[in-house]
MARTIDO-209444 format. One record per residue (C-alpha): residue in three letters; z, y, x. Coordinates in steps of 0.2 Angstrom, whole numbers, plus 2048, in hexadecimal, padded with zeros to 3 digits. Each point is the difference from the previous one (the first is absolute). Last residue first. Example, Ala and Ser with C-alpha at 12.3 -4.5 7.8 and 13.67 -1.06 7.14 Angstrom:
REM MARTIDO-209444
SER8247FB844ALA8037EF7FA
END
This chain:
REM MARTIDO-209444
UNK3A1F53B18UNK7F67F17FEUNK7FB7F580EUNK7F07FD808UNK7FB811802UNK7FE7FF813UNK80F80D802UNK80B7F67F3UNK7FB7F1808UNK805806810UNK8138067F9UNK8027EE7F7UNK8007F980FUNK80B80D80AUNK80D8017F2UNK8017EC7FCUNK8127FF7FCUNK8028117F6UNK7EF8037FDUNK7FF7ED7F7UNK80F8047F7UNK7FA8067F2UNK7F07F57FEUNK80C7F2800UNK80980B7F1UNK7F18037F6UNK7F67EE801UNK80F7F77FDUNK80180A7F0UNK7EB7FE7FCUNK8037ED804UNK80E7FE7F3UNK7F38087F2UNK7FF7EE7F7UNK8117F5809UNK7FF7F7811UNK7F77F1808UNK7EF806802UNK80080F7FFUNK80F80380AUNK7F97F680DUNK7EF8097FFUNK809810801UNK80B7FB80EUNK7ED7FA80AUNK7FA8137FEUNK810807806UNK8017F5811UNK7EC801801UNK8008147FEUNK8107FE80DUNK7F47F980CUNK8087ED807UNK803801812UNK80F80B7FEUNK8097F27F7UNK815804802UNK80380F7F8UNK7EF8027F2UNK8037EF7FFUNK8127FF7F8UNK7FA80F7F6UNK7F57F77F8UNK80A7F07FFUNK80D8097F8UNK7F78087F7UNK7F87EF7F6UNK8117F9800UNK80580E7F4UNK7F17FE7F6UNK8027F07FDUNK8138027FEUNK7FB80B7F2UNK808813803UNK80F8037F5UNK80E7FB80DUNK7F880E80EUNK80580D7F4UNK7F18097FAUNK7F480E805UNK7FE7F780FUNK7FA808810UNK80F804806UNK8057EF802UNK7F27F5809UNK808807811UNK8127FB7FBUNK7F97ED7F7UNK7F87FC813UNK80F805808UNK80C7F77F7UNK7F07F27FEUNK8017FE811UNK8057EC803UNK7F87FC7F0UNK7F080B802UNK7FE7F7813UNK8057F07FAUNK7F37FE7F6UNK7F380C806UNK8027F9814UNK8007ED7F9UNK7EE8037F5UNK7F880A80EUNK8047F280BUNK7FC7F37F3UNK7EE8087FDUNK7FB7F87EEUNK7F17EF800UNK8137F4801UNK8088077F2UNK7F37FD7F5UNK80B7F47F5UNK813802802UNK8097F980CUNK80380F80CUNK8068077F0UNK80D7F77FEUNK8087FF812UNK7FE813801UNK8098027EFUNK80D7F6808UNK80280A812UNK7FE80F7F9UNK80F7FE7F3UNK8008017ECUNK80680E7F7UNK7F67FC7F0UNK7F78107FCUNK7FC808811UNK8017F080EUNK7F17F87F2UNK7F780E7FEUNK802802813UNK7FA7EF800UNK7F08057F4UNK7FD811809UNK7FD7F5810UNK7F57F27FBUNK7F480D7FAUNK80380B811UNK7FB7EE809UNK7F37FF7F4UNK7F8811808UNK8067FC810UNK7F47F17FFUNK7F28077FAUNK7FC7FE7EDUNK7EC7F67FBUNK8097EF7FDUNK80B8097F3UNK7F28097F9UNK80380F7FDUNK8048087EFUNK7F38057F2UNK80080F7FBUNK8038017EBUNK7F08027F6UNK7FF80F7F3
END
């Protein structure tokens, strides 16, 4: 068996390391408390910053921190847990799904749940992507009803 090999980094677009530098700061906002405007500061200096989308990048930072009431309410109900005993990885993974599927109606909601899975692949626990997978996939009919809807009717999406 031969594991998958990940992208390249030089190969990512840049809202896709944009989401990457993303769940790391709201690792960073989850687990050590720690302020937008300093894990912003951080991170902007860290190596690659500069080939990620800074816009997309800003509005998921402060968009998940400044909405994560919202954000943690919607994710909820889907959780066969208590919120507390989900990774942060994962939990900054949602958030930044859902964040997207509100506020990015540009970006397909197959690409916003496709790229969560890779971040939580990448960065989170063994099976943490098959979770993010179930409850993002949850709320996508919720948030993206008409979306989801066409794909159904095409086929494109499961029932």
């Amino acid at each position: 068996m031969t594991a998958t090999p990940a992208r390249k980094t030089s190969t990512k677009p840049p809202r896709s390391r944009a989401r990457e530098f993303a769940v790391q700061a709201l690792y960073q906002h989850l687990v050590g408390k720690q302020d937008a405007e300093s894990i912003d500061q951080f991170t902007r200096g860290l190596s690659g910053f500069h080939k990620a989308d800074a816009v997309h990048y800003d509005a998921l930072l402060h968009g998940c921190i400044r909405e994560a009431a919202q954000l943690d309410a919607l994710i909820l109900p889907l959780l066969d847990r208590r919120l507390e005993e989900i990774s942060p990885i994962e939990h900054a993974v949602m958030w930044i799904g859902t964040y997207e599927f509100l506020h990015a109606p540009d970006v397909p909601w197959r690409v916003v749940l496709n790229e969560c899975i890779e971040l939580a692949k990448e960065f989170g626990g063994t099976d943490g992507h098959k979770y993010v997978n179930g409850v993002l996939n949850g709320l996508a009919p919720q948030l993206r009803s008409l979306e989801v809807e066409a794909d159904r009717a095409t086929g494109k999406a499961r029932p």
